[in-house]
C-alpha positions as a Markdown table, in Angstrom:
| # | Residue | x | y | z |
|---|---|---|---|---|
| 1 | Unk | 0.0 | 0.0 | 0.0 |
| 2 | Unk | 1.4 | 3.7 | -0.9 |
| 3 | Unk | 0.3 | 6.2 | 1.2 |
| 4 | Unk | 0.8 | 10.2 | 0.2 |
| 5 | Unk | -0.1 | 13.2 | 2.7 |
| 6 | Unk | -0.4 | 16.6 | 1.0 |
| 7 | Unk | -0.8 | 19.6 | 3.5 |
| 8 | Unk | -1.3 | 23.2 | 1.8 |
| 9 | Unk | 0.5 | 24.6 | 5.1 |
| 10 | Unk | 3.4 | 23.1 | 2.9 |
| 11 | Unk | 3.4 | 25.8 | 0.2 |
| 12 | Unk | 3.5 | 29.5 | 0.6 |
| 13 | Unk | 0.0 | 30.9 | 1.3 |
| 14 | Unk | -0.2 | 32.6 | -2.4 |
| 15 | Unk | 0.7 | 29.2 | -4.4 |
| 16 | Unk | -2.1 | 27.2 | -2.1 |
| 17 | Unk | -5.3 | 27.1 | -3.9 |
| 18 | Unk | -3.6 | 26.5 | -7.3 |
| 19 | Unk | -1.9 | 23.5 | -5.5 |
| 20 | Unk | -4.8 | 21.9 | -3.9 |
| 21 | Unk | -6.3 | 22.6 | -7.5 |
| 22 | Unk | -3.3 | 20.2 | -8.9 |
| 23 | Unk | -3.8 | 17.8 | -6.1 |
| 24 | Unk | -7.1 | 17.5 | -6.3 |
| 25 | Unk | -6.3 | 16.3 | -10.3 |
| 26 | Unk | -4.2 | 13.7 | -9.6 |
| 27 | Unk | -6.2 | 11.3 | -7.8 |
| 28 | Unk | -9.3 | 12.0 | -9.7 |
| 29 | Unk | -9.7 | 14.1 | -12.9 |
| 30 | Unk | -8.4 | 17.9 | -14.1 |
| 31 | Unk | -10.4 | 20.3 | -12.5 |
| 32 | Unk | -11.1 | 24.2 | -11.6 |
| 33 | Unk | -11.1 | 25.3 | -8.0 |
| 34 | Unk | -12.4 | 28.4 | -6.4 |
| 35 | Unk | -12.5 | 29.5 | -2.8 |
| 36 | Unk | -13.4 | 32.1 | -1.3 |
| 37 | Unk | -10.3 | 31.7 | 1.1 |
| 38 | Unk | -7.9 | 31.7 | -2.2 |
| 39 | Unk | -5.4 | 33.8 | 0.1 |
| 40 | Unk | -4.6 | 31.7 | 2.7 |
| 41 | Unk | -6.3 | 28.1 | 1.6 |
| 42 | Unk | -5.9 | 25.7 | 4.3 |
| 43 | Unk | -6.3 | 21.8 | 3.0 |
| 44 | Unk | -5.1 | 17.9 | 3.9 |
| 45 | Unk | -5.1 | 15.1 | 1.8 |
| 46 | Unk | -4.2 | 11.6 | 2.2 |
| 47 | Unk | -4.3 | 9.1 | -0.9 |
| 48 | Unk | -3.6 | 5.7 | -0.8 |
| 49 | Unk | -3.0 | 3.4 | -3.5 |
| 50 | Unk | -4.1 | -0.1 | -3.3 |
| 51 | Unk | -3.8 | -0.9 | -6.9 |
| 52 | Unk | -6.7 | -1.0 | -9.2 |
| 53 | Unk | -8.5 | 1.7 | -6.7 |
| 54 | Unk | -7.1 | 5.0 | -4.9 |
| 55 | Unk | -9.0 | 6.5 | -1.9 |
| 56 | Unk | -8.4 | 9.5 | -0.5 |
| 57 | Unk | -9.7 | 11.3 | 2.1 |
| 58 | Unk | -9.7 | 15.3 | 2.3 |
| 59 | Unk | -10.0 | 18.5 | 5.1 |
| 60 | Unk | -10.8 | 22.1 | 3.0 |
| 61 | Unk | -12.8 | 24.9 | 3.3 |
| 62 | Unk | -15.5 | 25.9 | 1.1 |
| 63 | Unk | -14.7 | 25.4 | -2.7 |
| 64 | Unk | -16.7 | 25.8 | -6.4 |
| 65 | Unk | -14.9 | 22.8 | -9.1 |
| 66 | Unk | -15.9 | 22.7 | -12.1 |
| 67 | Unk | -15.2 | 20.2 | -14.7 |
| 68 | Unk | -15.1 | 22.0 | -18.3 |
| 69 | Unk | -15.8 | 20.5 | -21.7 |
| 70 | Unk | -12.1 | 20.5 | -22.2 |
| 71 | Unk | -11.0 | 19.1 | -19.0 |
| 72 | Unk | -13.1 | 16.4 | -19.2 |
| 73 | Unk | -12.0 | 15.3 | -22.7 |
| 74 | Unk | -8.1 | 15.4 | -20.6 |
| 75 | Unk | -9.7 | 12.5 | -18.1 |
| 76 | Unk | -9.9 | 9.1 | -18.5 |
| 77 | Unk | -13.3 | 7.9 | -19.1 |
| 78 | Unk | -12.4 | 4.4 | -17.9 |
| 79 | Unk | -12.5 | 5.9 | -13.9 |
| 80 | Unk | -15.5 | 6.3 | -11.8 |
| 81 | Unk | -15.1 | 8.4 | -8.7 |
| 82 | Unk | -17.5 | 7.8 | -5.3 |
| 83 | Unk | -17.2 | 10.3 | -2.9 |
| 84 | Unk | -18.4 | 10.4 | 1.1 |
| 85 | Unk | -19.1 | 13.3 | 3.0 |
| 86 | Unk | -18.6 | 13.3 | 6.5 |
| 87 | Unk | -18.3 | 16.8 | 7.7 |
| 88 | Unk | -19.8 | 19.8 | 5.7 |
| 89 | Unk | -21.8 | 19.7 | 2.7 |
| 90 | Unk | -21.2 | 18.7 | -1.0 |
| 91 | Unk | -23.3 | 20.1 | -3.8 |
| 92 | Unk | -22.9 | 18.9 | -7.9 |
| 93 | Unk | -24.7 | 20.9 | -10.3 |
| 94 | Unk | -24.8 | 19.1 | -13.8 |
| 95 | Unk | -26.9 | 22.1 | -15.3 |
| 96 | Unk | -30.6 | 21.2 | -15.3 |
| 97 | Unk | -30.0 | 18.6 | -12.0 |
| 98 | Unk | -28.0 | 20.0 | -9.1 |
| 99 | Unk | -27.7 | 17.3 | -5.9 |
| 100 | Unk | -26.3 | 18.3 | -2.5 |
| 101 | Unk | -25.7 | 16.0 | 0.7 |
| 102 | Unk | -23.8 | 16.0 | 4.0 |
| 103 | Unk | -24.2 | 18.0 | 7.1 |
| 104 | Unk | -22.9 | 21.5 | 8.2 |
| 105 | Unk | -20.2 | 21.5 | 10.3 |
């Protein structure tokens, strides 16, 4: 099993959000990030391997991703991604349908 721990703490506090943006690609799919704490974003992430499946489990503040026409033709359609809120809440907007779920923290 690999295990990787990203902390945003280890960047300076400009370079942050465009990091957790890049992070946030690599265990899923290219993405856009927006915050309204973009100065000093504060974010954890731990990703382990095992293999044919990655999990990762994550720590941020409020964030808007967005998946563009073009970023989406840079994924691989072969993944599927699951995720689990346990803290917060989660919202996806596909256009016409928009789904939310978790709890506020």
């Amino acid at each position: 099993m690999n295990e990787r721990v990203f902390r945003t703490e280890d960047v300076p506090a400009e370079d942050r959000l465009a990091y957790w943006a890049e992070r946030m690609a690599q265990p899923h799919a290219p993405v856009q990030v927006r915050s309204n704490h973009a100065e000093d974003f504060r974010a954890t992430q731990r990703v382990l391997d095992l293999g044919a499946v990655t999990v990762w489990s994550a720590t941020f503040p409020q964030v808007v991703v967005r998946r563009t026409p073009r970023l989406i033709r840079r994924s691989d359609p072969g993944l599927s991604h699951l995720s689990l809120v346990v803290a917060g809440t989660w919202t996806a907007d596909w256009g016409t349908t928009r789904w939310s779920t978790g709890r506020p923290t």
